[in-house]
DRENDO-1510 file (C-alpha; in Angstrom, 1 decimal, always signed):
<recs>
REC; n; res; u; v; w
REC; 1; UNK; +9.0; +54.3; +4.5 .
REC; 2; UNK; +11.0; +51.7; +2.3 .
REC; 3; UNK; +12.7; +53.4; -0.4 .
REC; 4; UNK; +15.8; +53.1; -2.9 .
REC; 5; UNK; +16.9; +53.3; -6.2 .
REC; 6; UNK; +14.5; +50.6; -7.2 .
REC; 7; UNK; +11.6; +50.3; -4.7 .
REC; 8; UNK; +9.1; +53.6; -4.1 .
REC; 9; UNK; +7.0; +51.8; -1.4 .
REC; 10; UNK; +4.3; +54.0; -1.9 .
REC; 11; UNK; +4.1; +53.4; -5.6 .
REC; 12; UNK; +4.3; +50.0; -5.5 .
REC; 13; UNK; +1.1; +50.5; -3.2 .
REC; 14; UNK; +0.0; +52.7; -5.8 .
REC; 15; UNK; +0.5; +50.1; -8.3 .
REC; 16; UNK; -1.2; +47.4; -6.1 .
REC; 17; UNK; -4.6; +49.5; -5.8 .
REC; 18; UNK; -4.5; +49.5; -9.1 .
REC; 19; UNK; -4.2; +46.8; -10.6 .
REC; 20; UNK; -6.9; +44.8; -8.3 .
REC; 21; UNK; -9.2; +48.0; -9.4 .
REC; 22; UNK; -8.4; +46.5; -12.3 .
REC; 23; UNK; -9.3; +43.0; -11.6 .
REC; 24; UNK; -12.3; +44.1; -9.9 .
REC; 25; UNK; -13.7; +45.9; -12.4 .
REC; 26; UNK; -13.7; +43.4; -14.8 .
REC; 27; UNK; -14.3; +40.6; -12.6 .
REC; 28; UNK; -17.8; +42.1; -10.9 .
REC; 29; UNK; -18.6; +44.8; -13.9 .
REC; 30; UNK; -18.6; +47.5; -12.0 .
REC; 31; UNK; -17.0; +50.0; -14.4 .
REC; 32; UNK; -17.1; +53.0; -12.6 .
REC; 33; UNK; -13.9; +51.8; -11.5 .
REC; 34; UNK; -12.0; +52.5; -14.3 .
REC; 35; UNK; -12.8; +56.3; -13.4 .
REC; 36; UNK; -9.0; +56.1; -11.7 .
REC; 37; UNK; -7.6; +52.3; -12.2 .
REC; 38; UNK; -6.4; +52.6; -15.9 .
REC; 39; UNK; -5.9; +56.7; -15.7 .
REC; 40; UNK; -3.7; +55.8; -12.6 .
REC; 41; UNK; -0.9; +53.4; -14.7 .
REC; 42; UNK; -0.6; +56.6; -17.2 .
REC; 43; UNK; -0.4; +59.3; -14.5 .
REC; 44; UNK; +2.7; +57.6; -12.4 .
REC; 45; UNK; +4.4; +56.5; -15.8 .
REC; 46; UNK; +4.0; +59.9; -16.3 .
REC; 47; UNK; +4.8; +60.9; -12.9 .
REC; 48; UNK; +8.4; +58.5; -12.9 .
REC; 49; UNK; +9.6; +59.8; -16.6 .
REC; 50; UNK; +12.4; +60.6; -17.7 .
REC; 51; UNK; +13.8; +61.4; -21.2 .
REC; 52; UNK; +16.5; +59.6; -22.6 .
REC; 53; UNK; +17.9; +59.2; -26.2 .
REC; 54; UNK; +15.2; +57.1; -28.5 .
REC; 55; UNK; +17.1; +53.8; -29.3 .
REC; 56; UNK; +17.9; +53.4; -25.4 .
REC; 57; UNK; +14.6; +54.1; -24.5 .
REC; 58; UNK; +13.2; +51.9; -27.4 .
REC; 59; UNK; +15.2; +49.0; -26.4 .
REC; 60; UNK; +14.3; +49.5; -22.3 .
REC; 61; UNK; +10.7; +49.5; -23.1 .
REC; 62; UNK; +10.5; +47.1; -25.6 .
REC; 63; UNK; +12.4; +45.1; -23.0 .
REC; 64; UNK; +9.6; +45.4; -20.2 .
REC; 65; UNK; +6.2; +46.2; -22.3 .
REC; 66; UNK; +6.4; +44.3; -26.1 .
REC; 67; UNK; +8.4; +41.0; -25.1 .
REC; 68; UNK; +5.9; +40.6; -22.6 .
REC; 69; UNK; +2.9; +41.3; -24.2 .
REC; 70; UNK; +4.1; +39.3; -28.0 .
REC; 71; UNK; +4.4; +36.2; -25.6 .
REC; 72; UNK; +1.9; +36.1; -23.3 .
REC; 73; UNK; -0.2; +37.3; -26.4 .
REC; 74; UNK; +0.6; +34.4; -28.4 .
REC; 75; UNK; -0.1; +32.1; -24.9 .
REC; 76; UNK; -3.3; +33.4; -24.6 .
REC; 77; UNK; -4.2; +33.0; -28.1 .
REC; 78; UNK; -3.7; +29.2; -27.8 .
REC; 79; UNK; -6.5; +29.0; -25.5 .
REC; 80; UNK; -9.0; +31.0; -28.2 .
REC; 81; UNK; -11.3; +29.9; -30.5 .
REC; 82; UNK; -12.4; +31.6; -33.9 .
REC; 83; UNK; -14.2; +30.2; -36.9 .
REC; 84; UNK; -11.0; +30.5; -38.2 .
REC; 85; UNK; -7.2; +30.6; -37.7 .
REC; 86; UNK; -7.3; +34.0; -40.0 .
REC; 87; UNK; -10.0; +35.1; -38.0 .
REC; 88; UNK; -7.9; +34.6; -35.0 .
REC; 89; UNK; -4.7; +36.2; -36.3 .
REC; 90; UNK; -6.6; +39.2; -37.5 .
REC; 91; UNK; -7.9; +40.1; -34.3 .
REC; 92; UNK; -4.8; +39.7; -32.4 .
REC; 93; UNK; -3.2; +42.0; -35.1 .
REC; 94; UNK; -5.6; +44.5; -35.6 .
REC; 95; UNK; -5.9; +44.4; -31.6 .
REC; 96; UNK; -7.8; +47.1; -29.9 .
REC; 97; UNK; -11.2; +46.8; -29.6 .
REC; 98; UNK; -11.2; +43.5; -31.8 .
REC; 99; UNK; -9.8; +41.9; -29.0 .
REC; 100; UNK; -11.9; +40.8; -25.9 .
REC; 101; UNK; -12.9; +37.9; -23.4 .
REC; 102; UNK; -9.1; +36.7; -22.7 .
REC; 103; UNK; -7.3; +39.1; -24.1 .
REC; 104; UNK; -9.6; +41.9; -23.5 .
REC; 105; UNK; -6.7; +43.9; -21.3 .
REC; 106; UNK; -4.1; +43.1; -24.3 .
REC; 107; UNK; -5.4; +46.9; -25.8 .
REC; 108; UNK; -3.8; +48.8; -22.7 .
REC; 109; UNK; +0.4; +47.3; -23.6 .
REC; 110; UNK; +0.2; +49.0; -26.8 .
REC; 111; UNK; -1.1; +52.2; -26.2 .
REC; 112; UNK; +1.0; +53.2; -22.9 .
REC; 113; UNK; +4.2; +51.2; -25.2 .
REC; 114; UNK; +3.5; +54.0; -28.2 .
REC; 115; UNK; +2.7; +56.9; -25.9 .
REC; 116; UNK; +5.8; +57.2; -23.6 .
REC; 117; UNK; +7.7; +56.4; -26.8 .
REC; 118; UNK; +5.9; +59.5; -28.5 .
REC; 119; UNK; +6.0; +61.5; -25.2 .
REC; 120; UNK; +10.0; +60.9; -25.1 .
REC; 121; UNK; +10.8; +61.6; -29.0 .
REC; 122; UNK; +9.0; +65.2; -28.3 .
REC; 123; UNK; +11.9; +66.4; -26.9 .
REC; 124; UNK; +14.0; +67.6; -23.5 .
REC; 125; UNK; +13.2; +71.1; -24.0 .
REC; 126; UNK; +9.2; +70.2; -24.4 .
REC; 127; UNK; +6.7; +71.2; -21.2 .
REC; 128; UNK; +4.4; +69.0; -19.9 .
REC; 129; UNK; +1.5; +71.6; -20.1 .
REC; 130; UNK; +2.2; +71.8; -24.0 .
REC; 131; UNK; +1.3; +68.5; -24.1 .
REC; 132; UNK; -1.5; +68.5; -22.3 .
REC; 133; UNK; -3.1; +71.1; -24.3 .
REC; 134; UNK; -2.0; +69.6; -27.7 .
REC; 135; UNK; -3.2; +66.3; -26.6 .
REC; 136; UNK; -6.6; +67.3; -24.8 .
REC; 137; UNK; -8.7; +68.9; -28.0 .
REC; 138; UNK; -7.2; +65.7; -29.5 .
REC; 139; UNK; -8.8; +63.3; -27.1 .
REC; 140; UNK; -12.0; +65.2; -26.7 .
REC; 141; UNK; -12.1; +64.6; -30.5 .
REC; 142; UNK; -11.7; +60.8; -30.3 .
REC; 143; UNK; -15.0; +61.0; -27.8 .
REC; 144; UNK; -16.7; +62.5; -30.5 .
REC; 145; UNK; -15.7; +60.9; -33.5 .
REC; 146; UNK; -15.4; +57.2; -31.8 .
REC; 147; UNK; -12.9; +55.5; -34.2 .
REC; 148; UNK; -11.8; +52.1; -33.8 .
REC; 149; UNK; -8.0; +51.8; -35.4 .
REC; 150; UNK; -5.3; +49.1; -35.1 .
REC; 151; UNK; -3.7; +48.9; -31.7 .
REC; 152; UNK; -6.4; +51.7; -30.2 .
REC; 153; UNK; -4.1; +53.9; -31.1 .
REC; 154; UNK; -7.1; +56.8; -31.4 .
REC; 155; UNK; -6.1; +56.2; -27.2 .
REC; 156; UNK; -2.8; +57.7; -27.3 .
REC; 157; UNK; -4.2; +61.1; -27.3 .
REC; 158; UNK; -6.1; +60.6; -23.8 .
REC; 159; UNK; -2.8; +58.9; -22.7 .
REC; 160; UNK; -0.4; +61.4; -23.4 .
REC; 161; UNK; -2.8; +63.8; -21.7 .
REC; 162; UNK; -2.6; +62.0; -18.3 .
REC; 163; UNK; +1.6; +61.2; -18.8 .
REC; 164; UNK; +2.0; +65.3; -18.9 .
REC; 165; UNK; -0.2; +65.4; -15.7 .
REC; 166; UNK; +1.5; +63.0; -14.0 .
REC; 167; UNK; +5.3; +64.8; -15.2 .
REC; 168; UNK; +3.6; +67.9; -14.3 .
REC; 169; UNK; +2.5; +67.1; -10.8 .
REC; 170; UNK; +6.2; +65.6; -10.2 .
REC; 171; UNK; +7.7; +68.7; -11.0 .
REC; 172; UNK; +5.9; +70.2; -8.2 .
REC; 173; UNK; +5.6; +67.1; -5.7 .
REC; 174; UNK; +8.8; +65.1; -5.9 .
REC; 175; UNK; +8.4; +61.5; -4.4 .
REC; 176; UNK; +9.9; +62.0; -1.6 .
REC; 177; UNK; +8.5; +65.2; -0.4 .
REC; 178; UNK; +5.2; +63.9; -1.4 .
REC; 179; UNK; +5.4; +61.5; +1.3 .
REC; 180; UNK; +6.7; +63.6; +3.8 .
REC; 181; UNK; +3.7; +66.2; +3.3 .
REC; 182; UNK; +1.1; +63.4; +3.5 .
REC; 183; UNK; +2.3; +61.3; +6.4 .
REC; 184; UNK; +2.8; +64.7; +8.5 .
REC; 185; UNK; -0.6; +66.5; +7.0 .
REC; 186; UNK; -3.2; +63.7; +6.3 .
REC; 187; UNK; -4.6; +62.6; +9.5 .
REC; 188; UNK; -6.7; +59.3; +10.1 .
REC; 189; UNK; -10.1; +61.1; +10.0 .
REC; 190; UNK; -9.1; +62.7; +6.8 .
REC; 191; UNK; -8.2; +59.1; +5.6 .
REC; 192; UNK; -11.6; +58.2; +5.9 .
REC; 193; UNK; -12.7; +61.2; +4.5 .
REC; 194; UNK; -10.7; +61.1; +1.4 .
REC; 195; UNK; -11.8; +57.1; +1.0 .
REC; 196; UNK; -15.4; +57.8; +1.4 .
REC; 197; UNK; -15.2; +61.2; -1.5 .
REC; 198; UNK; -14.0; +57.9; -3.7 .
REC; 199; UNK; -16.8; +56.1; -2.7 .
REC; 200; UNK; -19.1; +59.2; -3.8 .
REC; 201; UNK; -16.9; +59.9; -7.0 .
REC; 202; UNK; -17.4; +56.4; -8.4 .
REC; 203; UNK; -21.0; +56.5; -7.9 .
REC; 204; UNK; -21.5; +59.8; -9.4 .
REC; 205; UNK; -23.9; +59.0; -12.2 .
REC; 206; UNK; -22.3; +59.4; -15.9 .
REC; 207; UNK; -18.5; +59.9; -14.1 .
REC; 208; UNK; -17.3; +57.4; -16.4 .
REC; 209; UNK; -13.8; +56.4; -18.5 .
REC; 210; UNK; -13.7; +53.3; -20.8 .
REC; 211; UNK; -10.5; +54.3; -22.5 .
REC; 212; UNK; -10.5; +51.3; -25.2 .
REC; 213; UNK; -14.4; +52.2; -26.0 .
REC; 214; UNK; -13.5; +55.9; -26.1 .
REC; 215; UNK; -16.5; +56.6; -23.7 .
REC; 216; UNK; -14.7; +59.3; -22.0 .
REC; 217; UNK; -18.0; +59.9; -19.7 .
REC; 218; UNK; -19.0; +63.6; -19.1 .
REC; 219; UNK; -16.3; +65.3; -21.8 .
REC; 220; UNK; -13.5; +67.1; -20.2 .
REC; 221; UNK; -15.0; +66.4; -16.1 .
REC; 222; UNK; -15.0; +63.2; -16.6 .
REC; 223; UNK; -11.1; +63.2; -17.2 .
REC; 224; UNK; -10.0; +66.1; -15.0 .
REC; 225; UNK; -12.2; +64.2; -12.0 .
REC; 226; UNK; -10.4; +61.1; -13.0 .
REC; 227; UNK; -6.6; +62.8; -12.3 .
REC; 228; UNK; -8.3; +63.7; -8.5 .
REC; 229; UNK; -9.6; +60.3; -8.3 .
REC; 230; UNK; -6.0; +59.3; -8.7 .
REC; 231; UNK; -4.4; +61.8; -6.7 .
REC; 232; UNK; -6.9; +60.8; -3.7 .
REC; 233; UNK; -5.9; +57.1; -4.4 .
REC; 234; UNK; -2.2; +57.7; -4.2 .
REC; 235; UNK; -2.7; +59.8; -0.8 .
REC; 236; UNK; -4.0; +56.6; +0.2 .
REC; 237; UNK; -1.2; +54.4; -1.1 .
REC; 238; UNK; +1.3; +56.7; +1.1 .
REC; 239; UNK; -0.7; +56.1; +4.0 .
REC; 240; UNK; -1.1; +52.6; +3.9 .
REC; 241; UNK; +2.6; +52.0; +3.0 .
REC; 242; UNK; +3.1; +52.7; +6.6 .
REC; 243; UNK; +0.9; +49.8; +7.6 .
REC; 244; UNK; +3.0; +47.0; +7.7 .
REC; 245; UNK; +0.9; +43.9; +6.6 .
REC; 246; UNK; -1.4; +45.7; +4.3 .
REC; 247; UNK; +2.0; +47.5; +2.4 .
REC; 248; UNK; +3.8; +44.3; +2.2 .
REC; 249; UNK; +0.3; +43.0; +0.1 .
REC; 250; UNK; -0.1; +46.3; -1.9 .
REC; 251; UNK; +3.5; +46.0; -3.1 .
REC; 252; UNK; +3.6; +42.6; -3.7 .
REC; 253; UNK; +0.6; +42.9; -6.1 .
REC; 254; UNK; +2.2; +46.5; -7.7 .
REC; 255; UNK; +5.4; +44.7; -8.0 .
REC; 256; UNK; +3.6; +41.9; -10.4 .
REC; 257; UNK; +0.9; +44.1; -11.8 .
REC; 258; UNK; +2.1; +43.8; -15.5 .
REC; 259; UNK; +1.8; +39.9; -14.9 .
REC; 260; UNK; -1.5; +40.2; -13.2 .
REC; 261; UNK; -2.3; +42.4; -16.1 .
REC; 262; UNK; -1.9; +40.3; -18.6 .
REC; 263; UNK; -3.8; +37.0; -16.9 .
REC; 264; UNK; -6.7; +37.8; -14.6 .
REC; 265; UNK; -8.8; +37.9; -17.6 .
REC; 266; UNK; -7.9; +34.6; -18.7 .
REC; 267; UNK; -8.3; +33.1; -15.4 .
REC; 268; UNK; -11.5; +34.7; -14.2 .
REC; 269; UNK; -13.3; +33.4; -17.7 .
REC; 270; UNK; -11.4; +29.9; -17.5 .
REC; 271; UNK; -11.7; +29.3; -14.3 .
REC; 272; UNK; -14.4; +31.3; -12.7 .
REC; 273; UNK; -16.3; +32.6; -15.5 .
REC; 274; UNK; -19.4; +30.8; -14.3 .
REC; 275; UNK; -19.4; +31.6; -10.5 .
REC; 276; UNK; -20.8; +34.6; -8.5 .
REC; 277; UNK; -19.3; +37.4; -9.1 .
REC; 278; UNK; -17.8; +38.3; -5.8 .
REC; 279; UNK; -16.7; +34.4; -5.7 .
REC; 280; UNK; -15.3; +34.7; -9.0 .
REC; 281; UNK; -13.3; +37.8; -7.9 .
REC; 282; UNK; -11.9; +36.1; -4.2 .
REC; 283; UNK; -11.1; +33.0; -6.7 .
REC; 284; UNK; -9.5; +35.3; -9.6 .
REC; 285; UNK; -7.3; +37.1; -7.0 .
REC; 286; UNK; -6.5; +34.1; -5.2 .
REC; 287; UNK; -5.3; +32.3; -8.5 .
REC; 288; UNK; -3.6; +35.3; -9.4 .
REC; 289; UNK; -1.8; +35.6; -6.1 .
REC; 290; UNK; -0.5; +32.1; -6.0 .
REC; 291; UNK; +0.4; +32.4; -10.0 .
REC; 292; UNK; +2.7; +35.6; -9.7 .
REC; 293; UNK; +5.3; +33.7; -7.4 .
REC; 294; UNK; +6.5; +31.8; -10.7 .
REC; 295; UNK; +8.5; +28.5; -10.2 .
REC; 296; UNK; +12.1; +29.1; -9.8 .
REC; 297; UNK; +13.3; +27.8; -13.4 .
REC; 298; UNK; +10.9; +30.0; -14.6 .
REC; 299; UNK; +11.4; +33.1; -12.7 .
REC; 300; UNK; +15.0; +32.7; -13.2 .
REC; 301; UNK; +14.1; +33.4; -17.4 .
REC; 302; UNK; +15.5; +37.3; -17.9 .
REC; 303; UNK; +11.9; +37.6; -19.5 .
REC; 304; UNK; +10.4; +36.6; -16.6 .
REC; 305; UNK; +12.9; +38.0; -14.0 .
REC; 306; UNK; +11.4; +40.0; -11.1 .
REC; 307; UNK; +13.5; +42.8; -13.2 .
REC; 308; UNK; +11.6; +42.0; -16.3 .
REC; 309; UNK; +8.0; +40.7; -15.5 .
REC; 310; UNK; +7.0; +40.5; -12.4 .
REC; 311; UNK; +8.2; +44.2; -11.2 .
REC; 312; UNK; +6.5; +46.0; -13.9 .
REC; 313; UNK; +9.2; +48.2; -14.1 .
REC; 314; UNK; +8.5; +50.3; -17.2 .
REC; 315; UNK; +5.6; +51.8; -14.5 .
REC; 316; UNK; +8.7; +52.9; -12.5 .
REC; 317; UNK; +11.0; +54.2; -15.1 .
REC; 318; UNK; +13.4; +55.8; -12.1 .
REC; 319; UNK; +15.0; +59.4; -12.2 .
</recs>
């Protein structure tokens, strides 16, 4: 088990499973996948937070999530077509749920960007449960209500729920004895096990999260089975991070999930947006794949730095 200061192997894995449930889902439309792929980003920023004074961690996460997102956001937007320029620009300010096809993913940035900056200016002496119970009614109210504001901001409720669940469960189950207890206690037979409940939780009918469309599914099971869909998916990342080929795959595609992020979308629909599905998927990952190992000049930009970009290190904001 590969681990220092900078690399968790098992949450890089984490990261991986992710972010090509991510891909996945929007590449083949089966949604039900977003019942633990988007919850899962929130729950282990969550789960790897830290407070620190506001203008340090402004500058750090503005650093890895808004330099990002403004440039590959104005990249993108080169490649869309409006009636009109002002049409364009108002949709990629407004953002949200005014922003789709290409740039459909471009709501998530924003949201996790104002949430860990809200989660942090709480306080030290704040308790993840507090938050939790402020931020659930909150959310549940969003379902109802279904408001569409600037940056899906009405989001950040649902999103500060799952970061207190994820600081919660790491005040219980640090990282390190979390992988000790599931290498020594999950067995191969409960692998299986645990893989096929996911199988049966995803197909559950009406078990559903579309966090930019505030369909929250079933209210309140739909996000409490979402935090176990998680927590069976990163017993899984633990146990695979001890299988040599498939870890070295899931981190390599967790360390470059915020680049993945940001252009699946616009290479699935450039590129592939006519095939088959499943070929559009293989073809989608494949681009994706060959994309994220940037030429050299390029990767050697601070922006685009495994330390900035491609490591999606504002998921892993250390201890």
């Amino acid at each position: 088990m590969a681990t220092d200061n900078k690399h968790v192997t098992w949450i890089d894995c984490l990261k991986g499973i992710g972010i090509l449930s991510v891909v996945f889902a929007h590449v083949t439309d089966i949604k039900s996948v977003f019942v633990f792929s988007i919850p899962l980003f929130f729950i282990n920023a969550g789960y790897l937070f830290h407070p620190q004074p506001f203008r340090q961690y402004f500058l750090k996460l503005s650093q890895r999530i808004a330099i990002p997102y403004c440039l590959f956001l104005v990249f993108i937007s080169l490649f869309c077509f409006r009636s009109s320029i002002f049409e364009l620009v108002g949709d990629i300010l407004f953002g949200g749920m005014r922003l789709g096809g290409d740039l459909g993913i471009f709501w998530f940035p924003p949201v996790l960007f104002l949430s860990l900056l809200i989660y942090n200016a709480i306080g030290i002496h704040r308790r993840p449960v507090w938050v939790m119970a402020f931020a659930l009614p909150l959310a549940l109210g969003v379902q109802y209500i279904n408001p569409s504001l600037p940056l899906n901001i009405q989001s950040i409720p649902l999103a500060l729920f799952y970061i207190g669940a994820g600081e919660l469960i790491s005040s219980y189950i640090p990282k390190q004895e979390f992988v000790t207890k599931t290498l020594a206690k999950i067995k191969t037979w409960q692998t299986i096990g645990i893989i096929a409940a996911l199988c049966v939780l995803l197909w559950v009918p009406n078990i559903y999260l579309d966090i930019k469309y505030n369909d929250y599914g079933i209210p309140l099971l739909s996000i409490l089975l979402s935090i176990l869909a998680v927590a069976l998916v990163a017993v899984l990342s633990v146990k695979v991070s001890a299988v040599g080929t498939l870890e070295r795959f899931l981190s390599f595609c967790g360390r470059g999930s915020l680049f993945i992020m940001f252009i699946h979308q616009f290479i699935h629909f450039r590129i592939f947006g006519n095939c088959n599905v499943w070929l559009g998927f293989v073809g989608t990952a494949a681009c994706l794949l060959d994309s994220i190992t940037l030429p050299c000049g390029l990767r050697s930009h601070a922006v685009f730095s495994a330390g900035r970009l491609g490591n999606l290190k504002f998921i892993r904001l250390e201890r």
